[in-house]
C-alpha positions as CSV (number, residue, x, y, z in Angstrom):
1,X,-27.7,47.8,45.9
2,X,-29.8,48.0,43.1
3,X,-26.5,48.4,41.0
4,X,-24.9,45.3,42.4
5,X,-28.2,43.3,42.0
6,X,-28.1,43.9,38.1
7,X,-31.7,42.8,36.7
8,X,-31.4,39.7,39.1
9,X,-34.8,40.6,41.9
10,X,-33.5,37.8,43.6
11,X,-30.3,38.9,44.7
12,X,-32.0,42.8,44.8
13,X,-34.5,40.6,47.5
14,X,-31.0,38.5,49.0
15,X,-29.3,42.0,50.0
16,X,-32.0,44.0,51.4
17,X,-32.6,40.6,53.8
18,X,-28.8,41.3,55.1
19,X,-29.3,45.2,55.4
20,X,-32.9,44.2,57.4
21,X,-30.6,41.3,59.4
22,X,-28.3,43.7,60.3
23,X,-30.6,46.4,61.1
24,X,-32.5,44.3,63.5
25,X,-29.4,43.0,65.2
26,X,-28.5,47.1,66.1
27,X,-25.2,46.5,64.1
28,X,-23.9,50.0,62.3
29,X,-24.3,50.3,58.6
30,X,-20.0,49.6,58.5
31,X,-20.9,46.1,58.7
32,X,-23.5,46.0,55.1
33,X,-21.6,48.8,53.9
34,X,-18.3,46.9,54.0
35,X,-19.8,44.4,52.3
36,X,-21.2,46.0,49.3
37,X,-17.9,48.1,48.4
38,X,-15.7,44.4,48.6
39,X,-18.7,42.6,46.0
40,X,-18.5,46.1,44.0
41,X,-14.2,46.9,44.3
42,X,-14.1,43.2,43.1
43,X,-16.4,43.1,40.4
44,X,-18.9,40.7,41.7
45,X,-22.5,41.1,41.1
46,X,-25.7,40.3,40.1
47,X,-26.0,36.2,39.6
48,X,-22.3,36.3,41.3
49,X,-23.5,37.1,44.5
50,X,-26.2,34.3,44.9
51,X,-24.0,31.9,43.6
52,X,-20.8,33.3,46.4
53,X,-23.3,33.6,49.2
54,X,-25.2,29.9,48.2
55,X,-21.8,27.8,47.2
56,X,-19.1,29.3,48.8
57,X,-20.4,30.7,51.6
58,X,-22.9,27.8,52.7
59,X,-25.6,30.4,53.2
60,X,-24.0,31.6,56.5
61,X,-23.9,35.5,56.2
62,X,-21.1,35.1,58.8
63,X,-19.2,33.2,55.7
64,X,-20.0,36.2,53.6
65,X,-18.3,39.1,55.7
66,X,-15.6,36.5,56.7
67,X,-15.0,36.4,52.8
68,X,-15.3,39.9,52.2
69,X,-12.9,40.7,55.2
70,X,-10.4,38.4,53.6
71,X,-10.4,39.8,50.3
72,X,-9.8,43.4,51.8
73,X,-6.8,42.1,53.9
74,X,-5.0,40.3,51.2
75,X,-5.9,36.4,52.6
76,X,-7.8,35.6,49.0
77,X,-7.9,37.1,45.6
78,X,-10.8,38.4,43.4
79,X,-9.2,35.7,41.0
80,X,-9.9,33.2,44.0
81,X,-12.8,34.2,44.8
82,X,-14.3,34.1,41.1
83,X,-12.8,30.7,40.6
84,X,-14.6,28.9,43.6
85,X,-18.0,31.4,43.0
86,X,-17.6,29.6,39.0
87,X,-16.1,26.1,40.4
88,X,-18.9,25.8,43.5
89,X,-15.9,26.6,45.9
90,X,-13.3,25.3,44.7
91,X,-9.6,27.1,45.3
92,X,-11.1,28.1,48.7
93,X,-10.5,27.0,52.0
94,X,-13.2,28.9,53.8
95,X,-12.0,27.1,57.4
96,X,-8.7,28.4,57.0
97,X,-10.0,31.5,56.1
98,X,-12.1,31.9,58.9
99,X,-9.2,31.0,61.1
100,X,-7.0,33.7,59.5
101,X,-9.8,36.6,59.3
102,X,-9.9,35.7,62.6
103,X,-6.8,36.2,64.5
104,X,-6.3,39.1,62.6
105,X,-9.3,40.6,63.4
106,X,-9.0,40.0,67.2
């Protein structure tokens, strides 16, 4: 985590509040584990993640692993992803998204 974080305490702070969340919820490490291999394989850290989980995600951790999901099955690109995270979600259409993740995943 500390890796990913960079020398932002904030987003350091922001990840070990989703590890407790999740903790607390009984869900298995997969779940934050999943997450922090997509933000790492794509190259998205520090500042990055605040900005992904704030702008593009709404502040909804829900919208974060939905995001991360769909950049592991091929629904959005990092490129996508880094444009809305730089363009306050642009390019993304986190509804359809969800819909997509979705029905995949079920």
């Amino acid at each position: 985590m500390t890796e990913l974080a960079g020398s932002n305490p904030g987003v350091l702070h922001f990840l070990c509040n989703i590890k407790k969340k999740y903790d607390d919820k009984g869900y298995s490490d997969i779940y934050f584990e999943v997450i922090l291999s997509t933000l790492k394989k794509n190259n998205i850290h520090g500042n990055k993640i605040w900005m992904l989980y704030k702008d593009v995600c709404k502040e909804k951790e829900d919208n974060l692993y939905t995001i991360m999901n769909a950049l592991l099955l091929g629904f959005v690109t990092k490129d996508q992803v880094t444009f809305a995270i730089d363009n306050r979600e642009q390019g993304i259409d986190l509804s359809a998204i969800k819909q997509a993740v979705s029905q995949t995943m079920n």
